[in-house]
C-alpha positions as CSV (number, residue, x, y, z in Angstrom):
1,X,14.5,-14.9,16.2
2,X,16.4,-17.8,14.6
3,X,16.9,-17.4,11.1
4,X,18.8,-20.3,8.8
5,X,20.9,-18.9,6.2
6,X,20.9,-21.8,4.4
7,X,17.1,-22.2,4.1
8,X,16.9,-18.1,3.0
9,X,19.1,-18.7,0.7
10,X,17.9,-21.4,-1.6
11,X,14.4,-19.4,-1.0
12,X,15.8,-16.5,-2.8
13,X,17.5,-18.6,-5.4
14,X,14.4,-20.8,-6.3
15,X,12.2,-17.6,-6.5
16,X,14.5,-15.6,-8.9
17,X,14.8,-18.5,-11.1
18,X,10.7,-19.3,-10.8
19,X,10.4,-15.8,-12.2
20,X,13.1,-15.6,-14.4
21,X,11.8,-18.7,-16.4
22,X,8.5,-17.1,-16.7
23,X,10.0,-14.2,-18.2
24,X,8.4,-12.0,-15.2
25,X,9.9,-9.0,-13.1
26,X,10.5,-9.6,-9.8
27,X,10.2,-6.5,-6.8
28,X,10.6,-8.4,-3.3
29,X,9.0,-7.2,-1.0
30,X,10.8,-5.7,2.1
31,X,8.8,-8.1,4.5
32,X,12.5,-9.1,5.9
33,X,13.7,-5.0,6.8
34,X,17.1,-6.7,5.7
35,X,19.4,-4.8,3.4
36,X,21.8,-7.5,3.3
37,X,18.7,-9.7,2.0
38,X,17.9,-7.0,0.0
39,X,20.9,-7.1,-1.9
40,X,21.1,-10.6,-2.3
41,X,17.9,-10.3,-4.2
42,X,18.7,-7.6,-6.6
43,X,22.3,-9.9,-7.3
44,X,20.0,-12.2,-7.9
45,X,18.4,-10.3,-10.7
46,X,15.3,-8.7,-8.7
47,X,14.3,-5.0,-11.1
48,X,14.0,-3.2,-8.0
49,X,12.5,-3.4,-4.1
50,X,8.7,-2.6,-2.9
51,X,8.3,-1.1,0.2
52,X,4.6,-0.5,2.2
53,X,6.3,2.9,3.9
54,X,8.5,5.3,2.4
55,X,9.9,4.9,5.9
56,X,11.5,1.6,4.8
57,X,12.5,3.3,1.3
58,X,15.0,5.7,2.6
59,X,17.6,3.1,3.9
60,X,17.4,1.4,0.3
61,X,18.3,4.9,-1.4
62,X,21.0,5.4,0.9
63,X,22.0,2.0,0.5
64,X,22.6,2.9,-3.5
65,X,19.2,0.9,-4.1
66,X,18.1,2.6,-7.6
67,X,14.7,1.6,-8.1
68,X,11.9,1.2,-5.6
69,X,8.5,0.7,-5.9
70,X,5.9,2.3,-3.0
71,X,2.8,-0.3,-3.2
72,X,0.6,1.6,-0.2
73,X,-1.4,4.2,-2.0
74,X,-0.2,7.5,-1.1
75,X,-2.2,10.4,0.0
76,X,-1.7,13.6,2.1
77,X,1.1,16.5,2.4
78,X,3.2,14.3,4.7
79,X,3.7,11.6,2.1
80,X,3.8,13.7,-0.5
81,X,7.1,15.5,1.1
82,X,8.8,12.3,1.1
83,X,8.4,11.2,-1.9
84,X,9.6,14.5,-3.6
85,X,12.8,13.5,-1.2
86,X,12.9,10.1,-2.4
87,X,12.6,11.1,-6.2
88,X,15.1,14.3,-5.5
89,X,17.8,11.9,-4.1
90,X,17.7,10.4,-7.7
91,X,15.5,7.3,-6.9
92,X,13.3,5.7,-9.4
93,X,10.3,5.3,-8.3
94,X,7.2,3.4,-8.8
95,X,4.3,4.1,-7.0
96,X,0.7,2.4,-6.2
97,X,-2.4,4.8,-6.9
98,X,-6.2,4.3,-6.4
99,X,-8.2,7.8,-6.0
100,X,-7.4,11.3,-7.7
101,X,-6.3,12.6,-4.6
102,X,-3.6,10.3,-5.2
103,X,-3.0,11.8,-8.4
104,X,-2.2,14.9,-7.1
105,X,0.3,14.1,-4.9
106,X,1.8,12.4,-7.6
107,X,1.6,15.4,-10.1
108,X,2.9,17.8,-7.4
109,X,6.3,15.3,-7.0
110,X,6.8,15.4,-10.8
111,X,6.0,19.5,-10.5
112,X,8.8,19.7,-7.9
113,X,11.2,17.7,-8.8
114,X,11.1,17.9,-12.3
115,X,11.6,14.3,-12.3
116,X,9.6,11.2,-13.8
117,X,8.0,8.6,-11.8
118,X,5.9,6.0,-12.7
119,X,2.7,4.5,-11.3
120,X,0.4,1.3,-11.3
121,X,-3.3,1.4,-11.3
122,X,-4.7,-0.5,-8.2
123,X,-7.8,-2.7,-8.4
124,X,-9.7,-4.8,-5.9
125,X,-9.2,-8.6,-6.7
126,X,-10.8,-9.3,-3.4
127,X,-8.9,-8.3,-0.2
128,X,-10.9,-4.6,-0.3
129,X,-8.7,-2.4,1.4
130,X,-7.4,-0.9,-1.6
131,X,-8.3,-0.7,-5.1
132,X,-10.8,0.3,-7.3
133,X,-14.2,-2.0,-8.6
134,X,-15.1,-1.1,-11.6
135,X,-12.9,-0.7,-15.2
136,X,-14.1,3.2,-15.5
137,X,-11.7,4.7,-12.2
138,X,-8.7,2.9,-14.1
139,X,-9.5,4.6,-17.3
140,X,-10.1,7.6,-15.8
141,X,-6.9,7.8,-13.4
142,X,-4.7,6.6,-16.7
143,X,-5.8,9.5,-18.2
144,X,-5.7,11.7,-15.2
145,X,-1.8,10.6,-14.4
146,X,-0.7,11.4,-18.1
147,X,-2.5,14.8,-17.7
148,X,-0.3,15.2,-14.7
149,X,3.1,14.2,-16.5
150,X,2.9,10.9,-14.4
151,X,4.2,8.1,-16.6
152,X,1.2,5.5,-16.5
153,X,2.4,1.8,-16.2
154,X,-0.5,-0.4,-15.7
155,X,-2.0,-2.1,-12.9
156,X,-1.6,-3.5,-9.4
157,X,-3.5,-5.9,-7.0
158,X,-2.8,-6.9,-3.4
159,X,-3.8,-10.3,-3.1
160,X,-3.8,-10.1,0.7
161,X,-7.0,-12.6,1.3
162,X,-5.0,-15.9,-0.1
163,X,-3.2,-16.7,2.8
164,X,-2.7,-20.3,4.7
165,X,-6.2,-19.9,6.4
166,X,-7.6,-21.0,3.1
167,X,-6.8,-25.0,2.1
168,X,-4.8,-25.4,-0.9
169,X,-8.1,-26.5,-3.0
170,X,-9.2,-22.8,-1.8
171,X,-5.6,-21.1,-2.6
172,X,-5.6,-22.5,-5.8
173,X,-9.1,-21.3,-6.6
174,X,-8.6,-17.6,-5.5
175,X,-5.1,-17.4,-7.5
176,X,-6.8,-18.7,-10.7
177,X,-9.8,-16.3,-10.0
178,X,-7.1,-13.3,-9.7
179,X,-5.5,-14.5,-12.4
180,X,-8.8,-14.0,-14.4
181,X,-9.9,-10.9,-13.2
182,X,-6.5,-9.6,-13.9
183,X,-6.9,-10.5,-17.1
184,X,-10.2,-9.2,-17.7
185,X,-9.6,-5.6,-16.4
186,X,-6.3,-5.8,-19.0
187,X,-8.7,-6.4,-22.1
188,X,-11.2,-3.7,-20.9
189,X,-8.4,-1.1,-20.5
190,X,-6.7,-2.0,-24.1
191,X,-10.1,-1.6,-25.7
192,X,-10.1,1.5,-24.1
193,X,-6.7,2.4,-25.7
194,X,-5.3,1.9,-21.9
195,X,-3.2,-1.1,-22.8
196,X,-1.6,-1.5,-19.1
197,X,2.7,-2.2,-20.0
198,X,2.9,-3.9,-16.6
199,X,-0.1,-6.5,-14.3
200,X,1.9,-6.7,-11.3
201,X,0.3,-9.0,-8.3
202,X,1.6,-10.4,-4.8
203,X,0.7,-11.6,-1.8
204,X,2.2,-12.7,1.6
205,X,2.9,-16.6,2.3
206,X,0.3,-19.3,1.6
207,X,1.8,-21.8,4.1
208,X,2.4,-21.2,7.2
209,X,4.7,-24.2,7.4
210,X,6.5,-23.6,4.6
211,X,10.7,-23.6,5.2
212,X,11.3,-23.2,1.5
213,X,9.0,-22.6,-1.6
């Protein structure tokens, strides 16, 4: 692989600023499994890194990477394990969740580290591989989380089905029909007293030409 520095670059610089003028927080993602890139983008103001795997977040704590957020819902005594090694090596973390099971995991981190993290609801805007449907699970696993001493955030979405395949008529359309649903399931969960503090959404590239955004 060939990669032009120059290119990467004004790539990372155009996308902190896009952000930053919108007043937004960015989290990269760690598509590139670069910690030199990685670095670059928290310099460039980036709040923290996501990660799919907790396998990618343990080079970014031992890098001195502070915050990290986990966007795979995690599930299962294996993950769990981890993330109680993540959060004990003084990490912040912020983690995707979409069932109860989930919950617990969560609750028995906090229970064994005696540390906070944070999590983000996940709904479905239309990829269904993660996520809940319907504005209930959300108000149920916001209240479920703060039961469990997890510090409830919000809500996440995985806009993994607006890709390049669609034409840019199509892109456009899907992004302005997240856009709405996202809104949406934030007015149904502040009427419900579940006012989400963060509606974080991403997605991988929409060209597949594209050398810079």
């Amino acid at each position: 692989m060939v990669v032009d520095r120059r290119i990467v670059e004004v790539n990372l610089e155009r996308m902190a600023a896009r952000v930053s003028a919108r007043r937004q927080a960015l989290w990269p993602h760690m598509t590139h499994k670069s910690l030199a890139w990685a670095q670059r983008q928290m310099d460039l103001g980036a709040r923290g890194l996501m990660v799919a795997k907790l396998e990618e977040a343990g080079p970014l704590a031992r890098h001195g990477m502070e915050a990290v957020y986990v966007g795979y819902p995690l599930v299962g005594p294996g993950p769990t394990r981890r993330l109680e090694q993540l959060v004990a090596a003084g990490v912040r973390v912020r983690v995707a969740m979409d069932s109860l099971a989930g919950v617990a995991c969560r609750a028995q981190v906090v229970q064994a580290t005696g540390a906070p993290i944070t999590a983000l609801v996940e709904v479905d805007t239309g990829f269904h591989r993660c996520g809940v449907i319907a504005v209930e699970e959300p108000t149920g696993l916001a209240e479920a989380l703060t039961a469990a001493g997890v510090l409830y955030q919000g809500i996440t979405c995985f806009g993994g089905h607006i890709t390049w395949r669609l034409s840019e008529d199509e892109r456009r359309a899907a992004v302005v029909a997240e856009n709405l649903q996202l809104a949406q399931w934030s007015h149904d969960l502040d009427a419900r007293g579940w006012a989400p503090q963060v509606v974080s959404q991403g997605r991988g590239p929409c060209r597949r030409d594209a050398l810079s955004f």
